[in-house]
GULODO-645261 format. One line per field, with one value per residue (C-alpha): residue number from 1; residue in three letters; chain; x, y, z. Coordinates in steps of 0.1 Angstrom, whole numbers, plus 5000, padded with zeros to 4 digits. Layout:
% residues N
n = (NUM / ...);
res = (ALA / ...);
chain = (A / ...);
u = (X / ...);
v = (Y / ...);
w = (Z / ...);
This chain:
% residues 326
n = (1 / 2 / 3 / 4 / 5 / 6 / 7 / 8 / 9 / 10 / 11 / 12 / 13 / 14 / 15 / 16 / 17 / 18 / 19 / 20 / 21 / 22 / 23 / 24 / 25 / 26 / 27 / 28 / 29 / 30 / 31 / 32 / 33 / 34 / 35 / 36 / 37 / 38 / 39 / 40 / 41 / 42 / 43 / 44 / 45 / 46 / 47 / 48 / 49 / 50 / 51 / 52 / 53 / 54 / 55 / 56 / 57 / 58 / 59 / 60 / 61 / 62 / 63 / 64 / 65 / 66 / 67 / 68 / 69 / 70 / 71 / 72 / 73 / 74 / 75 / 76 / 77 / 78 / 79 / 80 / 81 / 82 / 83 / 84 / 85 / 86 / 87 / 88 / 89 / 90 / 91 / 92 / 93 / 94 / 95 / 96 / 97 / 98 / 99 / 100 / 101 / 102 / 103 / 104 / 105 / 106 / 107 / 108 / 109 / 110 / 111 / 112 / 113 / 114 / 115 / 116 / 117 / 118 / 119 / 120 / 121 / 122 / 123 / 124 / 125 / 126 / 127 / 128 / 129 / 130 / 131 / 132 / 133 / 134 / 135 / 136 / 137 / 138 / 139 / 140 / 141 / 142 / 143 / 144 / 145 / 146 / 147 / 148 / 149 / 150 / 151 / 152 / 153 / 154 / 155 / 156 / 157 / 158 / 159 / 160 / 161 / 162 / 163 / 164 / 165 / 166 / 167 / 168 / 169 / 170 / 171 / 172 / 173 / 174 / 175 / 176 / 177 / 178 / 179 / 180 / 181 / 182 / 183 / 184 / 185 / 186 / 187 / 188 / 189 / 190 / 191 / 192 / 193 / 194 / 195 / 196 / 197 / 198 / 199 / 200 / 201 / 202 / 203 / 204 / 205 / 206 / 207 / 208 / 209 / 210 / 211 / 212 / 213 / 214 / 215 / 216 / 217 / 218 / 219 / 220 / 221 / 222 / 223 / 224 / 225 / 226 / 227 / 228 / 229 / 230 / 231 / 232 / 233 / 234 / 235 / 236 / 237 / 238 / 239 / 240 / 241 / 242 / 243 / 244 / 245 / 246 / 247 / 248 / 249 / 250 / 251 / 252 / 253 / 254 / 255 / 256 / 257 / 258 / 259 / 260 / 261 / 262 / 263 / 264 / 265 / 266 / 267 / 268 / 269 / 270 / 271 / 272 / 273 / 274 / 275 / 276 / 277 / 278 / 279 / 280 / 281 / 282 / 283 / 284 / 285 / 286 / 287 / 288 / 289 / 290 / 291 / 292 / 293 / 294 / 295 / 296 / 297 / 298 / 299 / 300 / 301 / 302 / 303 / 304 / 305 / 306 / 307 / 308 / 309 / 310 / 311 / 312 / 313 / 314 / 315 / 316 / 317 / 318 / 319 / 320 / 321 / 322 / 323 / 324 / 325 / 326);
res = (UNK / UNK / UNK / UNK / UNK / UNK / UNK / UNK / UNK / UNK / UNK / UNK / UNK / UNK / UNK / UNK / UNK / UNK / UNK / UNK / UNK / UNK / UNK / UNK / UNK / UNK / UNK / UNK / UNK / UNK / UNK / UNK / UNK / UNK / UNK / UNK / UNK / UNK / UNK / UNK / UNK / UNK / UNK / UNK / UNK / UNK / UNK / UNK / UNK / UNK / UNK / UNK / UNK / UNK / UNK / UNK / UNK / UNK / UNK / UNK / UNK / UNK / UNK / UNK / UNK / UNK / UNK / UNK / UNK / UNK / UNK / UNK / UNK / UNK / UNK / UNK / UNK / UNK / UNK / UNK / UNK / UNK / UNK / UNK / UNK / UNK / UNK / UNK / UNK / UNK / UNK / UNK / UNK / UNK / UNK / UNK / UNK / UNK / UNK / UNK / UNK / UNK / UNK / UNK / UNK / UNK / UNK / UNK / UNK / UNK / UNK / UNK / UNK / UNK / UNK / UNK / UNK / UNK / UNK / UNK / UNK / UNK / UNK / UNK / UNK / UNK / UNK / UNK / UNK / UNK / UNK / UNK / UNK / UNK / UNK / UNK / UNK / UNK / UNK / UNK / UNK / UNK / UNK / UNK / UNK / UNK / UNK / UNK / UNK / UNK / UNK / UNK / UNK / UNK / UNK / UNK / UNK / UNK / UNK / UNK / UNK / UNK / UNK / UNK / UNK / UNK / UNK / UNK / UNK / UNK / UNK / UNK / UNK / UNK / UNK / UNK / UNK / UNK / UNK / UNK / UNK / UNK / UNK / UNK / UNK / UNK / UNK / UNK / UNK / UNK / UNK / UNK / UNK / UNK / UNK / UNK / UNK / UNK / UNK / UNK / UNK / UNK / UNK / UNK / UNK / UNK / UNK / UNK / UNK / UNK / UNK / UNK / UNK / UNK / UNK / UNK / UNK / UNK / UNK / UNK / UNK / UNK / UNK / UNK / UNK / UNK / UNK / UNK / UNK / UNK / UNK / UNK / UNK / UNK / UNK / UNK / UNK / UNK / UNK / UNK / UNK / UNK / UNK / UNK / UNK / UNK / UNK / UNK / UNK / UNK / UNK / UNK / UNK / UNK / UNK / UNK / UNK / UNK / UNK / UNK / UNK / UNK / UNK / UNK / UNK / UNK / UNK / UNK / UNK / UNK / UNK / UNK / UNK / UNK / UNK / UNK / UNK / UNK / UNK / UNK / UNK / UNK / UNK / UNK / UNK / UNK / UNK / UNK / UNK / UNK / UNK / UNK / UNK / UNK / UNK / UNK / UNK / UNK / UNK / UNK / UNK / UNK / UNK / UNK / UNK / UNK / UNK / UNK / UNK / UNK / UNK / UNK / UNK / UNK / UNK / UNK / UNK / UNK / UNK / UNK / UNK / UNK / UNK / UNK / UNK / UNK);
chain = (A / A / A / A / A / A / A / A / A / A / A / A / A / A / A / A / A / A / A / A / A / A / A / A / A / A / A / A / A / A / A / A / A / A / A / A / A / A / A / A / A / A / A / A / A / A / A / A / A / A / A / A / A / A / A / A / A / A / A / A / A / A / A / A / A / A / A / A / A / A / A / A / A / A / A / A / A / A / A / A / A / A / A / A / A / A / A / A / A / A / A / A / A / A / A / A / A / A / A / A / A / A / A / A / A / A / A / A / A / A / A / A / A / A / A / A / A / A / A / A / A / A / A / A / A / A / A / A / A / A / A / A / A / A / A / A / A / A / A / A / A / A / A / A / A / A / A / A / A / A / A / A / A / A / A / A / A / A / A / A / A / A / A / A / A / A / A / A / A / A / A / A / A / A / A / A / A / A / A / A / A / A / A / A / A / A / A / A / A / A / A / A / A / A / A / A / A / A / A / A / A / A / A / A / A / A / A / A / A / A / A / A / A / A / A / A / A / A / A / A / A / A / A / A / A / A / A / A / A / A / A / A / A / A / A / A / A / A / A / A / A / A / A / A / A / A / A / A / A / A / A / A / A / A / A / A / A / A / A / A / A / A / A / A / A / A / A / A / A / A / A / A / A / A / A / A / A / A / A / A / A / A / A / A / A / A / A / A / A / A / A / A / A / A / A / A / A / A / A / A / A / A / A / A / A / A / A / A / A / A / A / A / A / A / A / A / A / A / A / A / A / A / A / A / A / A);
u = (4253 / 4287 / 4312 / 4311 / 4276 / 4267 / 4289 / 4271 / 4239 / 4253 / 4259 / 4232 / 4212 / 4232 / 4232 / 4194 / 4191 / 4191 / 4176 / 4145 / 4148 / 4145 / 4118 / 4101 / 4108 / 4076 / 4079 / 4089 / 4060 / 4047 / 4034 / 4016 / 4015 / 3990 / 4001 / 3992 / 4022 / 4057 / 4076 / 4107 / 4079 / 4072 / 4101 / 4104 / 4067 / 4081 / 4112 / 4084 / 4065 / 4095 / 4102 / 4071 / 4078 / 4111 / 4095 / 4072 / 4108 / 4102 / 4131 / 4126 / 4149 / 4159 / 4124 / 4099 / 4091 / 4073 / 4058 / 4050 / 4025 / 4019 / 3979 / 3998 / 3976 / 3943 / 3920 / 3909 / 3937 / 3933 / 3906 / 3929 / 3961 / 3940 / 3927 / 3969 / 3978 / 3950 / 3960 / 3991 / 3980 / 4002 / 4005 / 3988 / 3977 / 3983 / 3963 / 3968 / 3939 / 3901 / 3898 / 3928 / 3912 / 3875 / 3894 / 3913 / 3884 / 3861 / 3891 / 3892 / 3875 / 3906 / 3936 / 3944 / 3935 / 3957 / 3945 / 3957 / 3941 / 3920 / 3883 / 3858 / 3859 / 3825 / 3812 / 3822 / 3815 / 3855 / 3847 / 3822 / 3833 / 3865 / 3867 / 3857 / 3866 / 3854 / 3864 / 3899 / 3904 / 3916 / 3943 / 3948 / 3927 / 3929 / 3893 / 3898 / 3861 / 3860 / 3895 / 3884 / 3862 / 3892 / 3912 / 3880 / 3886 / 3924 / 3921 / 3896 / 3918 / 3949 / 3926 / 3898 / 3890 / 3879 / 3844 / 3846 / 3865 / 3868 / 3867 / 3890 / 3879 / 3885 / 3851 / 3867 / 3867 / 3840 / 3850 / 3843 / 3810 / 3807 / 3836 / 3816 / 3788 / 3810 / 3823 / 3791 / 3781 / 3805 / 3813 / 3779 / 3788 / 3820 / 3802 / 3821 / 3806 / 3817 / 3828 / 3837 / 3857 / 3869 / 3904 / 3904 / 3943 / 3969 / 3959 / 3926 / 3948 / 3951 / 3917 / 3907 / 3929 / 3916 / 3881 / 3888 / 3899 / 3868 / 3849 / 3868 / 3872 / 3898 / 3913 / 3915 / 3908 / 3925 / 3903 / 3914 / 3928 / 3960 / 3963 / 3970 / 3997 / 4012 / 4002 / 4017 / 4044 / 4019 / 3993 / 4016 / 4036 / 3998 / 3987 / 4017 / 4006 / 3975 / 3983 / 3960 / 3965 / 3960 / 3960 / 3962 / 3959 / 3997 / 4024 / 4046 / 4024 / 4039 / 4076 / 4074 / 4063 / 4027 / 4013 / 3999 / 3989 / 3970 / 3968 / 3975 / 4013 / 4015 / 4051 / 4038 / 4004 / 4029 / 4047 / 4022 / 4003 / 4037 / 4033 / 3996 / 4012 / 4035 / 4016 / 3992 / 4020 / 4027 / 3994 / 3967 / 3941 / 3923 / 3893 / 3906 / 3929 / 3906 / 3913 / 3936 / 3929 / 3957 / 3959 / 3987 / 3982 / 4009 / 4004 / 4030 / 4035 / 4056 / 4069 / 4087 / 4052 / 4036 / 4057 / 4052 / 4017 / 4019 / 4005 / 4013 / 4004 / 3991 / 4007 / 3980 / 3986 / 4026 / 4026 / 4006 / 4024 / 4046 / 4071 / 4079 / 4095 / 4117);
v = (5664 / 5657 / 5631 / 5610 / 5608 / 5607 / 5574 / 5557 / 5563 / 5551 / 5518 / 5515 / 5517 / 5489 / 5467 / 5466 / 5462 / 5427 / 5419 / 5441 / 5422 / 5386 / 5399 / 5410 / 5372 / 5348 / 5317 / 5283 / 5265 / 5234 / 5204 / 5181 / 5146 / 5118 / 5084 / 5052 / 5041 / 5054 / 5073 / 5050 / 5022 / 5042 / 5057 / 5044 / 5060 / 5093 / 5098 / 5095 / 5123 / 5146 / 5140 / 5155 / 5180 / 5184 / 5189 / 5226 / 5233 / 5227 / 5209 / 5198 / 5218 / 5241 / 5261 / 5235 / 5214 / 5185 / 5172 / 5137 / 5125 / 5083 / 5069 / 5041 / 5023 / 5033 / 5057 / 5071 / 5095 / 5111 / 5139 / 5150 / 5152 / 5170 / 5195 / 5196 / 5206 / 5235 / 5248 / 5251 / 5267 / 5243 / 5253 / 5219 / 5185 / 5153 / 5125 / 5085 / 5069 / 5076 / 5077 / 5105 / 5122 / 5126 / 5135 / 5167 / 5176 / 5180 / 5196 / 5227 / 5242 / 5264 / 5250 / 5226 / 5190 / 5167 / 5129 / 5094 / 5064 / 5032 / 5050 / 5069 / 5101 / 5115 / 5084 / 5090 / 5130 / 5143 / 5160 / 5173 / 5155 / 5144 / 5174 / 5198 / 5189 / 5224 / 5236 / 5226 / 5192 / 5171 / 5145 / 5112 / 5076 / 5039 / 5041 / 5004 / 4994 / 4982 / 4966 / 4947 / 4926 / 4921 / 4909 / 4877 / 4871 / 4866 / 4844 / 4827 / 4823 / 4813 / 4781 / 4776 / 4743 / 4766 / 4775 / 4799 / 4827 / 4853 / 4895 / 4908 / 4945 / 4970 / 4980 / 5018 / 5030 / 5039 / 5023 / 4988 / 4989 / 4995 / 4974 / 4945 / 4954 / 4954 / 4921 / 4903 / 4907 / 4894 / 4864 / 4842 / 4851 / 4833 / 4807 / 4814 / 4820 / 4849 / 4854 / 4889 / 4891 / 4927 / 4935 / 4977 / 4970 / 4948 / 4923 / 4920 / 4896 / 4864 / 4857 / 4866 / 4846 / 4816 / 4825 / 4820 / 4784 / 4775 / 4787 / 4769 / 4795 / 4787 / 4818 / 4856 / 4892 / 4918 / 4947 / 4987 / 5003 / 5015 / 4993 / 4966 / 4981 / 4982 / 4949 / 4937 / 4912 / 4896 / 4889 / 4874 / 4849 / 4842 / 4830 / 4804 / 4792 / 4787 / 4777 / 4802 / 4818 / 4860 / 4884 / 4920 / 4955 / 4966 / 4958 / 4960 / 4926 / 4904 / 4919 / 4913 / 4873 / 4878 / 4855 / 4883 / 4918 / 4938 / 4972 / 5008 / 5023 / 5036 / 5051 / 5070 / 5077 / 5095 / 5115 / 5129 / 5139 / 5157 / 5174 / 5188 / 5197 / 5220 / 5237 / 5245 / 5257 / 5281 / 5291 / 5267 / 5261 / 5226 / 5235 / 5239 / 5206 / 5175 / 5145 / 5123 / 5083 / 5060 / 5044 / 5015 / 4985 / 4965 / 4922 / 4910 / 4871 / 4857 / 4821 / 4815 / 4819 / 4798 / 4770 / 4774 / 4769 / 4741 / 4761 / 4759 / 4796 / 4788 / 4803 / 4824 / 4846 / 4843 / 4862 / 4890 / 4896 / 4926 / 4911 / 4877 / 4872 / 4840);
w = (8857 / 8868 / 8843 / 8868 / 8880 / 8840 / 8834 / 8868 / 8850 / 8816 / 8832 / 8860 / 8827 / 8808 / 8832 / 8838 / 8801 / 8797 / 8825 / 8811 / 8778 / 8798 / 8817 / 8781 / 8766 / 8770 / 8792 / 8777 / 8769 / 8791 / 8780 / 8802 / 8793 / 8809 / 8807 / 8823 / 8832 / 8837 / 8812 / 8811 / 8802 / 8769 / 8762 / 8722 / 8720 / 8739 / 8716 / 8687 / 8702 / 8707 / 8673 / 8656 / 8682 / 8668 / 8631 / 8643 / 8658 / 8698 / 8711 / 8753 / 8771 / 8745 / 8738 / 8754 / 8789 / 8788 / 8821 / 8821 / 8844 / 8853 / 8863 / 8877 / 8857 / 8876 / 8857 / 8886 / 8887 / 8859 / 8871 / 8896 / 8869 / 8847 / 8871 / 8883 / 8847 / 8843 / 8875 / 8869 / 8836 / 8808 / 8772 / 8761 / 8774 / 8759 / 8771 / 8762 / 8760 / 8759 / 8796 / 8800 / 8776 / 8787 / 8821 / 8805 / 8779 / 8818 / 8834 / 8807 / 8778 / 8769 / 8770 / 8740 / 8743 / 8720 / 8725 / 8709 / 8717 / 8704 / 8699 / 8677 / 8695 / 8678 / 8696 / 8730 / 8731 / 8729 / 8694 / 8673 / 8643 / 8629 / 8601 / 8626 / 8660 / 8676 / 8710 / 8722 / 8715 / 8680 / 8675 / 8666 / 8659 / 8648 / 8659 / 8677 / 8677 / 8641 / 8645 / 8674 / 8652 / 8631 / 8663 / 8669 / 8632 / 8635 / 8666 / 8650 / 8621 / 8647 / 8666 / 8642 / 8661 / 8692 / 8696 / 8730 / 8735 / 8762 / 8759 / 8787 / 8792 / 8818 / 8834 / 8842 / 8807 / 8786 / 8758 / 8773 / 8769 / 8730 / 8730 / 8742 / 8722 / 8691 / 8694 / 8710 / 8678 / 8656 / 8677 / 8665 / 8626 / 8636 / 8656 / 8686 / 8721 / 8737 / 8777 / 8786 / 8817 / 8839 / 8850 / 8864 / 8881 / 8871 / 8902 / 8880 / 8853 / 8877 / 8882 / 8853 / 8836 / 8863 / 8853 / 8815 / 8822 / 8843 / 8813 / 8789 / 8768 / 8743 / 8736 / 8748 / 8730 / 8746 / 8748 / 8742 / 8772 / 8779 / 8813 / 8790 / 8774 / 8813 / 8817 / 8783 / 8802 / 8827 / 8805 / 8781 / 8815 / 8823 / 8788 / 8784 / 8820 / 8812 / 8772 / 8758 / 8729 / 8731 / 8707 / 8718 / 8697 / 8715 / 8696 / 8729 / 8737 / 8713 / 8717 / 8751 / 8745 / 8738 / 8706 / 8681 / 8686 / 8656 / 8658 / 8643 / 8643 / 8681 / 8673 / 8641 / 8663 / 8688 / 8658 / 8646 / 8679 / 8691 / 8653 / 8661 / 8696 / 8680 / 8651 / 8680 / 8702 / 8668 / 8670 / 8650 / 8668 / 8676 / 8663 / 8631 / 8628 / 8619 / 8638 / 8623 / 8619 / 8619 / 8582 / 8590 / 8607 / 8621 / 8628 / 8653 / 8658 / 8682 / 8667 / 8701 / 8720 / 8696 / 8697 / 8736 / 8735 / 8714 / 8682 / 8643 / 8630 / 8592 / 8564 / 8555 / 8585 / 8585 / 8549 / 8561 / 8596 / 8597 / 8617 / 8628 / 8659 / 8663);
């Protein structure tokens, strides 16, 4: 071979080299995310996620896409976001809520399934057990049945004078059922009686709202769906309309001028479901990683509300609030 022909070769050959090596170098990870509302809605919850993300080493943008995809707040959509994300063949899915979830876990039986949300998911059918999830779902719980009693008893607690009350539930998700089962129950042991109204959509909350007043129902439960984490400001405009006190599981209900919310830590909830995400993204596999249950629980009262509403919140329930809002 000629010097010169021999050099041509020399660098023909270097500069294919790192294309090779690019070529060689796996893709960067997708996670697909199904939320009920828009991501700029949730971004505090979001940042939490990307930050037990952050703690297995996955950075977004730097080794790590997350796609982010909005229900609009109708649970309908869900099949068809989930089947979107196994098409499209995503490293992981992350569904919000118990009707996301159930949407994914029928969409695919191999990619991994990490859920948060408000229910017992040996209950509904999404695992096996909360040790051994099997298959390729686990993630994370404040298993929201039990705590919905505990919601009755704080609203009872809050207007003890009050002897009806209303459930507002959204008919879509599963949960609403044993949801209403749950707290039928523990309404006579408080001798309240016990209205359970439907909202599916956001244009749901008006008449329901105007349906709780003909009842007389002195006071609300929010039930556990992640529409009424969306609907957090409405609900909250329609209960000082109407003067009725709420209390929600959402803590985003009483920031945004709802009375009380009770419920687990969402933001450490979202931590530590973007740290399962990425020990599975190293490798672990669902099966092996027990569900987790949420072990704080956060009591939100709004003073301004309350004094809105024409309500003195006793001292017994002021010492054991979280957080005060004035």
């Amino acid at each position: 071979m000629r010097r010169r022909d021999f050099i041509k070769a020399i660098a023909g050959s270097a500069a294919a080299w790192p294309l090779a090596v690019r070529a060689q170098q796996p893709a960067m990870p997708v996670v697909g995310f199904l939320g009920i509302q828009s991501a700029d809605q949730i971004e505090d919850q979001l940042r939490a996620f990307r930050q037990g993300l952050s703690e297995i080493g996955y950075i977004e943008g730097r080794n790590l896409a997350i796609e982010y995809q909005s229900a609009d707040g109708q649970n309908d959509r869900y099949p068809t976001m989930a089947a979107n994300f196994v098409r499209r063949q995503v490293s992981a899915i992350v569904p919000w809520g118990l009707p996301a979830t159930l949407a994914a876990k029928a969409a695919t039986t191999t990619i991994p399934i990490v859920f948060l949300g408000g229910f017992d998911p040996v209950a509904v059918g999404v695992v096996a057990s909360l040790n051994r999830p099997g298959g390729n779902v686990t993630g994370v719980t404040e298993l929201g049945i039990e705590l919905g009693r505990k919601r009755l008893e704080l609203l009872h607690e809050l207007v003890p004078a009050v002897t009806a009350v209303a459930l507002l539930v959204n008919p879509t998700n599963p949960i609403a059922e044993i949801t209403t089962t749950t707290i039928q129950a523990a309404a006579p042991t408080l001798g309240l009686q016990l209205h359970v109204l439907h909202a599916s959509v956001e244009r749901d909350f008006d008449p329901a709202f105007a349906t709780l007043v003909n009842l007389g129902a002195g006071g609300l439960v929010i039930g556990g769906d992640v529409l009424f984490v969306s609907g957090s400001e409405q609900i909250a405009k329609l209960a000082i309309r109407h003067t009725v006190p709420v209390i929600s599981q959402f803590r985003s209900f009483a920031a945004v001028g709802g009375l009380i919310s009770y419920g687990g830590d969402v933001i450490d909830q979202f931590r530590r479901v973007g740290n399962y995400t990425g020990r599975i993204l190293k490798g672990e596999k669902p099966a092996d990683l027990p569900v987790q249950q949420s072990t704080k629980f956060e009591l939100f009262i709004n003073l301004k509300t309350a004094k809105s509403l024409g309500l003195t919140i006793p001292p017994s329930l002021l010492v054991r609030a979280d957080e005060v809002i004035e």
